[in-house]
N, C-alpha and C positions, 0 to 999 in steps of 0.2 A: 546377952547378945542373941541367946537362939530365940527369945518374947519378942526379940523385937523385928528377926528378922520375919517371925512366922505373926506376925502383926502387921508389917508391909504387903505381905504375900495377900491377907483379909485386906486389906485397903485395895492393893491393885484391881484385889478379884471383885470386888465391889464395886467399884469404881469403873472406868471406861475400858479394860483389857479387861472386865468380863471373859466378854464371850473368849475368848485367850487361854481362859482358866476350863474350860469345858471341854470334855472327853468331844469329841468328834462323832458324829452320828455316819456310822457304817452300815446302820440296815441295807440301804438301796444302793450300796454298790459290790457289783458282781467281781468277784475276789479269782475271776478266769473269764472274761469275755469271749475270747476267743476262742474258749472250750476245748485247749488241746493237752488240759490235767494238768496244768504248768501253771503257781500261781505269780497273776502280777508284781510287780516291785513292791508295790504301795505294802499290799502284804507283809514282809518282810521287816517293811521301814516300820509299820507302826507296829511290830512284835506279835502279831496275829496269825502265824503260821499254824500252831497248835490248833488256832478253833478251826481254819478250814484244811484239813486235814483229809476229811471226806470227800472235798471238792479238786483241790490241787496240793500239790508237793513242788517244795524248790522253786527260784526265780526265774521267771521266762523276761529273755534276752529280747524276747518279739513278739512287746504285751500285743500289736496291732494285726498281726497275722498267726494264724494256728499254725503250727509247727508240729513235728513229731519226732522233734531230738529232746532230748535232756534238758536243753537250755530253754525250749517252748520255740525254736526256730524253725523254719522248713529246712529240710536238707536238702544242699545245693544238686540239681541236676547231672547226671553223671553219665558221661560220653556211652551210649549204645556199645554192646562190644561188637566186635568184627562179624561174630556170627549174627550177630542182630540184625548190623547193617546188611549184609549176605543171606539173607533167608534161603537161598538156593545155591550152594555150593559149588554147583557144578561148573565145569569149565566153560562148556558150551551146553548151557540149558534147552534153547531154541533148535541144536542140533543142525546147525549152517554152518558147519564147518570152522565159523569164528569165535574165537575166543571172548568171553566174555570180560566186563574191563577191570574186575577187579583180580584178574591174570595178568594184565600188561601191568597193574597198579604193584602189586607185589613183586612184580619181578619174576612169574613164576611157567612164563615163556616156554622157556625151554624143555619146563618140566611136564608140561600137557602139548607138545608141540605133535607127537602121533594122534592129539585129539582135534584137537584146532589154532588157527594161526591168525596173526593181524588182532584188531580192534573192532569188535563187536558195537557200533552205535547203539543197535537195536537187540541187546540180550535175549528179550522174550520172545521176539519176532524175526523168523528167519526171513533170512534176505541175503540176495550175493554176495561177493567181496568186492564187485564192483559198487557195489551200494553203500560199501561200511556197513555190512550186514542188513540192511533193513529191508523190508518189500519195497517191492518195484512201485512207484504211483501207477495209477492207468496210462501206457504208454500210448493209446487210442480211444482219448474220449467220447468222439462223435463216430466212431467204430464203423471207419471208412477205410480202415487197412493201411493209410499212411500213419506213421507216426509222428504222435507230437512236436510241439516245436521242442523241446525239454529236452528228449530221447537225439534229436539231430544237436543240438546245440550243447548236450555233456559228452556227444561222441561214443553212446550206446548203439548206434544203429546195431552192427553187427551184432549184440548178444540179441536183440530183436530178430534179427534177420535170421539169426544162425539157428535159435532157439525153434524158430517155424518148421523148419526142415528136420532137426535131430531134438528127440524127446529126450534124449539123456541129459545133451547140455541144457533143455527145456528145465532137465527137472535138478539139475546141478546149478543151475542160477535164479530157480527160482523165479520163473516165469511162464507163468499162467495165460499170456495174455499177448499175441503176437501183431507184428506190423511190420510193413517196411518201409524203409527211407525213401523219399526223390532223390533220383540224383540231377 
């Protein structure tokens, strides 16, 4: 029985399943494309792990993308932590009296309320509370002493007006730049 099965095996191999019977030519194929030390499946499957040992170790899960886990995967992106997102701490960075927003975000109000108060639009850049903190636009483009339509129609006159006369509220709203309404 075993003459005749290992008789078969010489007819097949001779015959049309040839090429069938022939070790697989692996010169030209790169046994870690992706070059992240992680070697492909193919690897594994045809029992070649030992020869490329030098090159890669263990199956990569992500023969088509380099990776740098264990499996030859990337590892997933992982949320910034709060300080990262926060580079600046501070309550009121800008120093305009408002709070910057990831104070109102936390919840932590009350706890910087001797430093500053409300919602800071503009963290970096002080600006009054009438502004949601930000700077003033030019409330006098053509710098005719009337102001804008903007400054009449959000119903700032008055910190315009007010700010001309007294330097303190000038310099507590953050206004550089004076005019006054028509009436």
């Amino acid at each position: 029985m075993r003459t005749k099965n290992l008789y078969l095996m010489i007819i097949l191999c001779t015959g049309l399943l040839f090429s069938a019977c022939q070790k697989e030519d692996i010169s030209n194929r790169d046994p870690d494309p992706d070059m992240d030390g992680v070697c492909d499946p193919w690897v594994t499957k045809k029992g070649l792990s030992s020869e490329f040992t030098l090159i890669c170790q263990g199956v990569d899960n992500c023969p088509n993308e380099s990776g740098d886990g264990e499996d030859g995967c990337p590892k997933p992106q992982e949320e910034p932590h709060q300080e990262e997102k926060q580079p600046n701490k501070s309550p009121d960075p800008d120093g305009d009296g408002i709070c910057s927003p990831w104070v109102v975000e936390e919840g932590l109000g009350r706890e910087y309320a001797d430093i500053c108060k409300s919602y800071d639009i503009c963290p970096d850049k002080a600006g009054a509370i009438a502004n949601k903190g930000c700077p003033w636009d030019d409330p006098d483009v053509d710098n005719d002493n009337i102001c804008d339509s903007w400054v009449i129609e959000g119903r700032y006159c008055n910190f315009f007006e007010e700010a001309a006369s007294d330097q303190q509220k000038a310099k507590e709203w953050y206004i550089t730049k004076f005019c006054k309404c028509q009436s």
